[in-house]
Biopython code that builds the backbone (N, CA, C, O; Angstrom):
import numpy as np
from Bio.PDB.StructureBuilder import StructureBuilder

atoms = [
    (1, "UNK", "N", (73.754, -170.884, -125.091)),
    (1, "UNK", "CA", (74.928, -171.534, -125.669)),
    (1, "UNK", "C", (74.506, -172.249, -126.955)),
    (1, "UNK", "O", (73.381, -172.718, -127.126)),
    (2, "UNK", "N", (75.611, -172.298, -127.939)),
    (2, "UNK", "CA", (74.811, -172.884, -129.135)),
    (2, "UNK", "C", (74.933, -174.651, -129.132)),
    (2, "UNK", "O", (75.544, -175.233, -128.237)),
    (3, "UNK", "N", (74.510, -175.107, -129.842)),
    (3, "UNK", "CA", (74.796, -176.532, -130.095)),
    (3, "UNK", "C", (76.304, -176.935, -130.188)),
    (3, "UNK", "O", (76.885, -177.825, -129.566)),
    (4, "UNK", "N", (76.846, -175.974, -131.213)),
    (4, "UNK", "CA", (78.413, -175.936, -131.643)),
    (4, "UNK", "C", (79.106, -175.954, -130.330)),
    (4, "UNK", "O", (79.756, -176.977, -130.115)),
    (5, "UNK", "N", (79.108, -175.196, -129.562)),
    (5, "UNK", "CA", (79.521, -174.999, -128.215)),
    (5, "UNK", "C", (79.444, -175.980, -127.188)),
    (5, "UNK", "O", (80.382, -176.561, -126.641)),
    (6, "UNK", "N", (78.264, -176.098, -126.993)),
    (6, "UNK", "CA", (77.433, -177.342, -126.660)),
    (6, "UNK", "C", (78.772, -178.321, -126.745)),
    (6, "UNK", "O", (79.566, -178.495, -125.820)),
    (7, "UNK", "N", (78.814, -178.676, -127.527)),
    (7, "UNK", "CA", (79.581, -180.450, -128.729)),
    (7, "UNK", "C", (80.960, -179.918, -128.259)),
    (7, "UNK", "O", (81.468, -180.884, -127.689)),
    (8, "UNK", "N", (81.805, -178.900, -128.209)),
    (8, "UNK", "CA", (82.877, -178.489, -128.003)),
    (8, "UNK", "C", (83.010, -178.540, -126.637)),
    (8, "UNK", "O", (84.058, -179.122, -126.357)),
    (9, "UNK", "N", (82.512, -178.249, -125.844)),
    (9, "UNK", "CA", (82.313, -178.182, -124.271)),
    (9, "UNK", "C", (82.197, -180.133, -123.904)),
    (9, "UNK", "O", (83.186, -180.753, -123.515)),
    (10, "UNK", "N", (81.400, -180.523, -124.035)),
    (10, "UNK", "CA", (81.455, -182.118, -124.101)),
    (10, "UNK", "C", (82.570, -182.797, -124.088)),
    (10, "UNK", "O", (83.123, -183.255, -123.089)),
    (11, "UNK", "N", (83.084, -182.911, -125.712)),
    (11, "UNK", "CA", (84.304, -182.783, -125.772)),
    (11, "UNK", "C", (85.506, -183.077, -125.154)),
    (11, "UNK", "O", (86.077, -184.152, -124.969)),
    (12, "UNK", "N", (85.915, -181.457, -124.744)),
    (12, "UNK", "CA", (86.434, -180.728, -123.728)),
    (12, "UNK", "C", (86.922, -181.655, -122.198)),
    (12, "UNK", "O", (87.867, -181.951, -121.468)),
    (13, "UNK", "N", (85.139, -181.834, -122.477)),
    (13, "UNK", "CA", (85.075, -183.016, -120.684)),
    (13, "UNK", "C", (85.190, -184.324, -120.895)),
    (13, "UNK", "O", (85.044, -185.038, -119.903)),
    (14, "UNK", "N", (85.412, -184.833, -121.913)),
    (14, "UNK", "CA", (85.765, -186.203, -122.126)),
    (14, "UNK", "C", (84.245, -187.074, -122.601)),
    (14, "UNK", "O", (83.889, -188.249, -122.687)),
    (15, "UNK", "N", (83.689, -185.825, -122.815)),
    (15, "UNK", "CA", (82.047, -186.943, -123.324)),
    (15, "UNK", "C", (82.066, -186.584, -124.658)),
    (15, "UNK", "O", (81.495, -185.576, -125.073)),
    (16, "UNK", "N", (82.872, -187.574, -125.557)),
    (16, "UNK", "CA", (83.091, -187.595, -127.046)),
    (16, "UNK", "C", (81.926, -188.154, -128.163)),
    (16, "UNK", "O", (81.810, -187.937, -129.370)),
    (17, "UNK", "N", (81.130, -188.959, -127.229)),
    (17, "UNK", "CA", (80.092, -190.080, -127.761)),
    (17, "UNK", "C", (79.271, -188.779, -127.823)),
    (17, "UNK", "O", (79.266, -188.165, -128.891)),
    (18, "UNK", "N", (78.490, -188.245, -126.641)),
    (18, "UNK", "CA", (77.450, -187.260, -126.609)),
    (18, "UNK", "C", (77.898, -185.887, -127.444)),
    (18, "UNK", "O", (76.955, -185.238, -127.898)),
    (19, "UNK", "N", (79.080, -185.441, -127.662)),
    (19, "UNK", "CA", (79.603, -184.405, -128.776)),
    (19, "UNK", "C", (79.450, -185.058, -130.275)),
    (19, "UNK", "O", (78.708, -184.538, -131.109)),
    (20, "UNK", "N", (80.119, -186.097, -130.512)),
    (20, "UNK", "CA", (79.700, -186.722, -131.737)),
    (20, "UNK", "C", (78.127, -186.711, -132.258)),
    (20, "UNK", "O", (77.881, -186.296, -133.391)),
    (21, "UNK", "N", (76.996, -187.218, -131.322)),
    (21, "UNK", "CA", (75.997, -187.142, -131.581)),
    (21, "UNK", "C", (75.446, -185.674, -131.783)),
    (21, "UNK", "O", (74.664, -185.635, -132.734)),
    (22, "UNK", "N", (75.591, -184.718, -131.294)),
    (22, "UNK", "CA", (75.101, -182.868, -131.851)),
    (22, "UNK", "C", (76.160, -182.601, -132.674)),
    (22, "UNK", "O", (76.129, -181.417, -133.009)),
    (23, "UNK", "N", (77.218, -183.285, -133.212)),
    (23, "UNK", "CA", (78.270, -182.898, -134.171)),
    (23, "UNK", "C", (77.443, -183.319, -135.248)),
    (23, "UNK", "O", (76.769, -182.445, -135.793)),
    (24, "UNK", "N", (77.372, -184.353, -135.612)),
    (24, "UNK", "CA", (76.723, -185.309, -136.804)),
    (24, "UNK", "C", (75.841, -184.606, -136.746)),
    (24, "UNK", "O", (76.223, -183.862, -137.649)),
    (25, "UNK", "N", (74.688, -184.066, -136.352)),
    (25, "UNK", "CA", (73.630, -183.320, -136.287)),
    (25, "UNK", "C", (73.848, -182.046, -136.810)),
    (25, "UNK", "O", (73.003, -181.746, -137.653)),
    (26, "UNK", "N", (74.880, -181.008, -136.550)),
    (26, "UNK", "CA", (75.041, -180.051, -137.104)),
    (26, "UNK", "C", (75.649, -180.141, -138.434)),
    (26, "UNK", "O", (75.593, -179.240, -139.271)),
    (27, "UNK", "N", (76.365, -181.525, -138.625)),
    (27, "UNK", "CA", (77.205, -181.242, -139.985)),
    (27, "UNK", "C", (76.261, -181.162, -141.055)),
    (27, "UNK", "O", (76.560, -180.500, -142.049)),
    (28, "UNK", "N", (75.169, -181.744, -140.985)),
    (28, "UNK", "CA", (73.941, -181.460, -141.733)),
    (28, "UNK", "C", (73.835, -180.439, -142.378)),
    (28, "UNK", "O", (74.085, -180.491, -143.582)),
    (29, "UNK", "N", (73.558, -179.589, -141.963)),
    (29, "UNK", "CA", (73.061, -178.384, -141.879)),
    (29, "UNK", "C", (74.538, -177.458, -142.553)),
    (29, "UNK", "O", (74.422, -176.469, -143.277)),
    (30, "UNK", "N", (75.557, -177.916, -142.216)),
    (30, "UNK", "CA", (77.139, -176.789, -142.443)),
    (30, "UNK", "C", (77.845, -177.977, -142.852)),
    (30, "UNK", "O", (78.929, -178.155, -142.297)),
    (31, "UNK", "N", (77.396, -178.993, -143.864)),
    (31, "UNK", "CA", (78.740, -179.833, -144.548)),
    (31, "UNK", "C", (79.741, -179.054, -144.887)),
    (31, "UNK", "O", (80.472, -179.956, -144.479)),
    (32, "UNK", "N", (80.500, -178.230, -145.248)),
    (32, "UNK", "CA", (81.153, -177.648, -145.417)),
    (32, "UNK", "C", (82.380, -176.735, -144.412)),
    (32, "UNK", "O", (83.505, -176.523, -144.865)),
    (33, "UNK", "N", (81.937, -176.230, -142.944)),
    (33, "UNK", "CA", (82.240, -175.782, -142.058)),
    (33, "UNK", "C", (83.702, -176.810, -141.291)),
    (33, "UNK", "O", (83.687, -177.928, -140.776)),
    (34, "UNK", "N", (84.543, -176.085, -141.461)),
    (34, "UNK", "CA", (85.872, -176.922, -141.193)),
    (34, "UNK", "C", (86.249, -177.198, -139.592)),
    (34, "UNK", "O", (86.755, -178.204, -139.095)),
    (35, "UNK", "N", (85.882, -176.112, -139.040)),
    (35, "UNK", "CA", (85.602, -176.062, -137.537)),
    (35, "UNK", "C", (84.664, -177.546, -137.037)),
    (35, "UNK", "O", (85.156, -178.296, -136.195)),
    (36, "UNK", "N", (83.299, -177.845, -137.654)),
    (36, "UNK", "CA", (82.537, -178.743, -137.280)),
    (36, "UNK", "C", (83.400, -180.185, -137.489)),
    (36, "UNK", "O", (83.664, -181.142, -136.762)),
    (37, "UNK", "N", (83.759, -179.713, -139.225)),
    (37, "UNK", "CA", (84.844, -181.249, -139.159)),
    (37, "UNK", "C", (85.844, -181.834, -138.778)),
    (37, "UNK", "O", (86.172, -182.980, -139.089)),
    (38, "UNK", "N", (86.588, -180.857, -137.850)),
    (38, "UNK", "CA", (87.921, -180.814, -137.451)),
    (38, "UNK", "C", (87.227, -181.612, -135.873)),
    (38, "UNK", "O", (87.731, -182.682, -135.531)),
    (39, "UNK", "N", (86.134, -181.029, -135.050)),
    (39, "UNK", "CA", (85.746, -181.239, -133.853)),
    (39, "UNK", "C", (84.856, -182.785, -134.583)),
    (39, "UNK", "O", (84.590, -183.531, -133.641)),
    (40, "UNK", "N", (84.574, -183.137, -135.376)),
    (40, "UNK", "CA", (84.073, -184.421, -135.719)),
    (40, "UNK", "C", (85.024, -185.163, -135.740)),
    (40, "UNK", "O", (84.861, -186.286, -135.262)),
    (41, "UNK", "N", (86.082, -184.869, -136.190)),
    (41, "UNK", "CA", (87.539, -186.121, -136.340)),
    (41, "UNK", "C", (87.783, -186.521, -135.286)),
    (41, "UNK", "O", (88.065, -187.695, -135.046)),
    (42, "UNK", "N", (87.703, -185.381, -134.251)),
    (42, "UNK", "CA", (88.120, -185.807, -132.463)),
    (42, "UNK", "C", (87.352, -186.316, -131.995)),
    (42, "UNK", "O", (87.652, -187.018, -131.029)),
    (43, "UNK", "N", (85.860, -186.231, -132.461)),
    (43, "UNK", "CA", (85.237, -187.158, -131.393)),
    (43, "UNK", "C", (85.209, -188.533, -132.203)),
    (43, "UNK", "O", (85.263, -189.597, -131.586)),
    (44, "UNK", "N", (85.124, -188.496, -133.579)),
    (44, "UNK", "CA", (85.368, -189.708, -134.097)),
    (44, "UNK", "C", (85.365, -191.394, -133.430)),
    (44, "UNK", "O", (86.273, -192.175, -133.146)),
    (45, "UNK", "N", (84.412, -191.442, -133.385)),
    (45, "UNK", "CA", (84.624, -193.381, -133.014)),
    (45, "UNK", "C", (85.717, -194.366, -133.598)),
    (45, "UNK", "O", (85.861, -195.521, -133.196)),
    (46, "UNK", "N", (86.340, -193.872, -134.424)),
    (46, "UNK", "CA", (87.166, -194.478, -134.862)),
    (46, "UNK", "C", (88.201, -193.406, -135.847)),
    (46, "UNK", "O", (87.709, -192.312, -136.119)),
    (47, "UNK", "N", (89.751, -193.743, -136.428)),
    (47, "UNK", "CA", (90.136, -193.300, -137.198)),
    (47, "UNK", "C", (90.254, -193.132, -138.450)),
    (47, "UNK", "O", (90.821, -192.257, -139.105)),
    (48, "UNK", "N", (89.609, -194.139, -138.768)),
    (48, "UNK", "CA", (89.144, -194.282, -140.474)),
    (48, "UNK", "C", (88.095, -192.584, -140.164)),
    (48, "UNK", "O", (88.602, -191.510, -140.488)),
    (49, "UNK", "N", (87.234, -192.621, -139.777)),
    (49, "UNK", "CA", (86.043, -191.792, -139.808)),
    (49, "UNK", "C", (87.104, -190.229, -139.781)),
    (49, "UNK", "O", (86.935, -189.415, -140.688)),
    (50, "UNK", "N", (87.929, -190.010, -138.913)),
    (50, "UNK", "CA", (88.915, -189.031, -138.315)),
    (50, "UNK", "C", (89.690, -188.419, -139.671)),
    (50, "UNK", "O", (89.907, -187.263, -140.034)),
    (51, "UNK", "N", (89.956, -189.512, -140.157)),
    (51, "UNK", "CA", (91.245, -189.778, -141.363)),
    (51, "UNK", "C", (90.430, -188.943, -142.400)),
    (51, "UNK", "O", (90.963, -188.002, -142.988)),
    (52, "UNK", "N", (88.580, -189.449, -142.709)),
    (52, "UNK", "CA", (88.024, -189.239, -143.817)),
    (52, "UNK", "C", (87.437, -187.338, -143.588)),
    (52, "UNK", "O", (87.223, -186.617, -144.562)),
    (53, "UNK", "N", (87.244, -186.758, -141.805)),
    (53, "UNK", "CA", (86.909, -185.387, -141.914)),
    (53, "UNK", "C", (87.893, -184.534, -142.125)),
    (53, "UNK", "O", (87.711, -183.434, -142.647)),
    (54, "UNK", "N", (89.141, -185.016, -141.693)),
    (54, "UNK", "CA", (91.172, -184.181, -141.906)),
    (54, "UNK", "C", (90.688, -183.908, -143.094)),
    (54, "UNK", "O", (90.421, -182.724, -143.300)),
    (55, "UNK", "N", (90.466, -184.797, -144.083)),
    (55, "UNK", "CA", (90.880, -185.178, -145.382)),
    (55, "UNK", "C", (89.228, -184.210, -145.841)),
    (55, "UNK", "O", (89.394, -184.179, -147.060)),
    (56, "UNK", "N", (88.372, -183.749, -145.690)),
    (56, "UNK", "CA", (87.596, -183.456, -145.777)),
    (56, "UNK", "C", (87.553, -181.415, -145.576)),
    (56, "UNK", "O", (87.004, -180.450, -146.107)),
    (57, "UNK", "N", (88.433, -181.685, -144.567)),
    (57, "UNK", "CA", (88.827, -180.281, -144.116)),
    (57, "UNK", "C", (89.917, -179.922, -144.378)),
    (57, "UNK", "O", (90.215, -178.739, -144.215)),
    (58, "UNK", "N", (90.726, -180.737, -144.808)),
    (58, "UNK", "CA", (91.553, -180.422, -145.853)),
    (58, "UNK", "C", (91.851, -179.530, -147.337)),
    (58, "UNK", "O", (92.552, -178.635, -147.809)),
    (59, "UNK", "N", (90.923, -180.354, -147.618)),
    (59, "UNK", "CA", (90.249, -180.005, -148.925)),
    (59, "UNK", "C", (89.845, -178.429, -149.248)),
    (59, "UNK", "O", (90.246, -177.801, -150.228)),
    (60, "UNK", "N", (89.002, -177.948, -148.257)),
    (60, "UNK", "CA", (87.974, -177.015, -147.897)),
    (60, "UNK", "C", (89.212, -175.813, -147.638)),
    (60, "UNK", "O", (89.202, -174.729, -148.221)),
    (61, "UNK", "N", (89.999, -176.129, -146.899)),
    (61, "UNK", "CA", (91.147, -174.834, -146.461)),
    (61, "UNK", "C", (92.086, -175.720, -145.700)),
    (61, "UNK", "O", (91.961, -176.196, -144.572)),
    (62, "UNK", "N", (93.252, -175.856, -146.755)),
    (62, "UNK", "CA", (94.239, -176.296, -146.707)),
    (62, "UNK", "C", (95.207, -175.599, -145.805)),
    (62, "UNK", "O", (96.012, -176.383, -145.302)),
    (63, "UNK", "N", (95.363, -174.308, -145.446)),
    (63, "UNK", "CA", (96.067, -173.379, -145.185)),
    (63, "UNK", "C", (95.802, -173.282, -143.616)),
    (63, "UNK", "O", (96.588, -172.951, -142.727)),
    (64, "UNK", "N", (94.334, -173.705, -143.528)),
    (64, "UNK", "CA", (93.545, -173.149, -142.106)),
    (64, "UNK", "C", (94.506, -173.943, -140.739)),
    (64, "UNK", "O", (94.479, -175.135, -140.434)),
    (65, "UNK", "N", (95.230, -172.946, -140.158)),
    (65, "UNK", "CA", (96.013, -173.268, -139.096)),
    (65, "UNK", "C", (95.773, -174.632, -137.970)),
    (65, "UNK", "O", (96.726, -175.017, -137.294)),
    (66, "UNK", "N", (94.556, -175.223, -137.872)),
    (66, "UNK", "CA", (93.961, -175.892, -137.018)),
    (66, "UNK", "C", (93.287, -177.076, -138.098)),
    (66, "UNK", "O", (92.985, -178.205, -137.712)),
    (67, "UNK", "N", (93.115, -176.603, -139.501)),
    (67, "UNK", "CA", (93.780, -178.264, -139.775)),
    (67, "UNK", "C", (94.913, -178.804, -140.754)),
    (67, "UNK", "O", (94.921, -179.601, -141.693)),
    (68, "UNK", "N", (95.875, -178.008, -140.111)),
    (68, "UNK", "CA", (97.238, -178.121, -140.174)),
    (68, "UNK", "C", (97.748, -178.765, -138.778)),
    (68, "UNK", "O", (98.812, -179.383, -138.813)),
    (69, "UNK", "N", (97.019, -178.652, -137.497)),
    (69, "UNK", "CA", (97.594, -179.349, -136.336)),
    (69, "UNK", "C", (96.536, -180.339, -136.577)),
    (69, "UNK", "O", (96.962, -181.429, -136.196)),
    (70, "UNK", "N", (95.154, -180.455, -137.116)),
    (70, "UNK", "CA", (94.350, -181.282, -137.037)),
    (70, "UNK", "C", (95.484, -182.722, -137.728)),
    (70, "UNK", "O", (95.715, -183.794, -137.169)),
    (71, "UNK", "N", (95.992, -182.246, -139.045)),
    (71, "UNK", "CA", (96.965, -183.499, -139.545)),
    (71, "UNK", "C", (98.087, -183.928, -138.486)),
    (71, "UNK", "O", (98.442, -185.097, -138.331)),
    (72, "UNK", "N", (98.419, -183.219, -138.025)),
    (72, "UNK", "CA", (99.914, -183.499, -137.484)),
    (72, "UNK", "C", (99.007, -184.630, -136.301)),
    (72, "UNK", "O", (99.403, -185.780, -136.109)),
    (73, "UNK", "N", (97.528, -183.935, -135.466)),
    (73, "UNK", "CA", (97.440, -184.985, -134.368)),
    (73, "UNK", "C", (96.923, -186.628, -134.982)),
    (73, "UNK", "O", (97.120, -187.700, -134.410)),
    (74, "UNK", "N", (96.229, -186.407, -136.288)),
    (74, "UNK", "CA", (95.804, -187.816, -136.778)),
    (74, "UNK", "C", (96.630, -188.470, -136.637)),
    (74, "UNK", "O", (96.532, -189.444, -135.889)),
    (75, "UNK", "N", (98.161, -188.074, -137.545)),
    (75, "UNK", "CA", (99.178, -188.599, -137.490)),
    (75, "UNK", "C", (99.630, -189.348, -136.495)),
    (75, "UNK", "O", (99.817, -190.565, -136.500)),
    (76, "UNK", "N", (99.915, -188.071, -135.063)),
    (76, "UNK", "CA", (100.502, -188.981, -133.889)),
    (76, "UNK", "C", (99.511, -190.126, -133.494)),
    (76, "UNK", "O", (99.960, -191.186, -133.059)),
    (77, "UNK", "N", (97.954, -189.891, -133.666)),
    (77, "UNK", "CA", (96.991, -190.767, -133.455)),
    (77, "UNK", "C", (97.169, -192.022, -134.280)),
    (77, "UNK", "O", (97.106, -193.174, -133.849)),
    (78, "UNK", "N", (97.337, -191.745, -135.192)),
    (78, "UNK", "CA", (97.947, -193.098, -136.187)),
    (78, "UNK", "C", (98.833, -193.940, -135.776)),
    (78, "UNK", "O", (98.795, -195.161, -135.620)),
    (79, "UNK", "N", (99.925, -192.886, -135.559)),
    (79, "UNK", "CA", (100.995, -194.042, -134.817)),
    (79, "UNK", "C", (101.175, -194.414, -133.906)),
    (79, "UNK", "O", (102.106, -195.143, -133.565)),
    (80, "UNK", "N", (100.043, -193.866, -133.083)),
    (80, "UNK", "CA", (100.166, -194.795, -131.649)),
    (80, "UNK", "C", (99.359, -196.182, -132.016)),
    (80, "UNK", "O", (99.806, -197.299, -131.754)),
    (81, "UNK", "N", (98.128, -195.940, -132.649)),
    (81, "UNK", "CA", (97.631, -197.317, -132.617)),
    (81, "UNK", "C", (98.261, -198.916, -133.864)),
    (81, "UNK", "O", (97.874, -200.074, -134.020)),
    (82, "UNK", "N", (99.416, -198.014, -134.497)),
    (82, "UNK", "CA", (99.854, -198.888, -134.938)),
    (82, "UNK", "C", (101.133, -199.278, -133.872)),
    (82, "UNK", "O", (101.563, -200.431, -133.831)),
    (83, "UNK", "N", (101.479, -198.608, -133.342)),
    (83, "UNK", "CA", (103.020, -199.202, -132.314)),
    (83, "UNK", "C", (102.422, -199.920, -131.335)),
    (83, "UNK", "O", (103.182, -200.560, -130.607)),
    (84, "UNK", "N", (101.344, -199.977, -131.141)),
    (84, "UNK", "CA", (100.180, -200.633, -129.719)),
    (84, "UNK", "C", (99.568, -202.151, -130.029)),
    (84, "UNK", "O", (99.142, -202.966, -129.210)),
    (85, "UNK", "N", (99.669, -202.278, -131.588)),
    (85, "UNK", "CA", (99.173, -203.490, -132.425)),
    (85, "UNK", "C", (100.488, -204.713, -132.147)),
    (85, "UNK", "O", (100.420, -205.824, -132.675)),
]
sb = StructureBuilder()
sb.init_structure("model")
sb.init_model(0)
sb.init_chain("A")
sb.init_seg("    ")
for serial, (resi, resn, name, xyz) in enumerate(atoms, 1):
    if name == "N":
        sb.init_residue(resn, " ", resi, " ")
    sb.init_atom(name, np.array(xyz, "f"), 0.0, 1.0, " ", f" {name:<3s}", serial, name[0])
structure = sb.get_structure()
């Protein structure tokens, strides 16, 4: 199984901390890879960090179907923690 997989599978199971850590590790290596940054926003420790890979993978392929839902979930993620404040 690869690392990528690995971090996606984690994930998956609710271990976001331990995916984040082989995420950050691979982005190294594939800054660029929209897949890695899209699965970095989710595990994200926070939404500033989330806000800055959307916006990152954005950039890269605007068009790319998944971060086109990647925006729409920041979003709902956004507004929950502001209606919760």
């Amino acid at each position: 199984m690869t690392a990528f997989n690995r971090a996606v599978e984690l994930a998956q199971d609710g271990q976001k901390e331990q995916a984040y850590s082989l995420l950050t590790e691979l982005i190294r290596a594939y800054p660029k890879d929209t897949a890695l940054l899209l699965w970095l926003a989710y595990t994200a420790p926070d939404l500033s960090e989330a806000r800055q890979r959307v916006a990152l993978a954005s950039s890269i392929d605007p068009l790319n179907p998944n971060v086109i839902k990647a925006r729409d979930w920041l979003a709902k993620e956004m507004a929950k923690r502001t209606f919760s404040l």
